[in-house]
N, C-alpha and C positions, 0 to 999 in steps of 0.2 A: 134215479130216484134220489132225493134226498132227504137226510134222515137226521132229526133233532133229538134231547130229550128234553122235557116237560117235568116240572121239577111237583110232586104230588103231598108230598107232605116232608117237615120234618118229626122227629122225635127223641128224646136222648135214651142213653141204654148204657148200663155197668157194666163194666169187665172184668172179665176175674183176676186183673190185677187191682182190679177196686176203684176206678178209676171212671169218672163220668163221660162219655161221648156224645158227640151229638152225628145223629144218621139221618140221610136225606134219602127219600125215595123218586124215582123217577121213572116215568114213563118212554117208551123209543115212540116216536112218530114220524112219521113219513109223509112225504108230500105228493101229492096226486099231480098226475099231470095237469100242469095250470093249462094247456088249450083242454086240458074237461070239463076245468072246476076251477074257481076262484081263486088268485096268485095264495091268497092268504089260508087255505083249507089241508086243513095236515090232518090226517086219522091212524089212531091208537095201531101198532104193530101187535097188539098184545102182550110185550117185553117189559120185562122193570126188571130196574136192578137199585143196588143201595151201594148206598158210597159212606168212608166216613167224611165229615167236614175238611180234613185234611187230604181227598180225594183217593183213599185208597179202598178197594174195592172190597166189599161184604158177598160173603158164598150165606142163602136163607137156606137152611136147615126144617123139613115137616115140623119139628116141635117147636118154631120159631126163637131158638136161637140163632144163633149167627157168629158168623166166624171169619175174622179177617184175614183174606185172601192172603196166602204163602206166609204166614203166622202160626202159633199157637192161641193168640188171644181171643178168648170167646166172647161173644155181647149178649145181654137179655133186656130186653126193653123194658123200660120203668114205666111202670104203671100210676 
């Protein structure tokens, strides 16, 4: 099977070193078998993850903060 992401929104977000980022959020999708379905037909795994623009990976937190992967530094999205 193979597996893309799908790039779903950006948005930026502060860190508590005061510092502006900007986060991309993405979708995982997968491709169906093309003798089923269309070469071009990929459906959602239900996976998302967020990256920062700089490509390094964000851990989402229930209170929607967010925390750069093997860091201290936290993110909250600006409103």
């Amino acid at each position: 099977m193979e597996k893309t992401l799908r790039q779903l929104e950006t948005f930026n977000a502060r860190g508590t070193d005061g510092r502006l980022y900007a986060v991309h959020g993405y979708e995982h999708m997968a491709r169906i078998d093309p003798r089923m379905a269309p070469l071009d037909h990929w459906e959602s795994t239900g996976e998302a993850e967020y990256k920062l623009a700089d490509g390094r990976h964000i851990d989402m937190r229930e209170d929607g903060r967010m925390r750069v992967a093997n860091c201290d530094l936290m993110l909250e999205r600006v409103r």
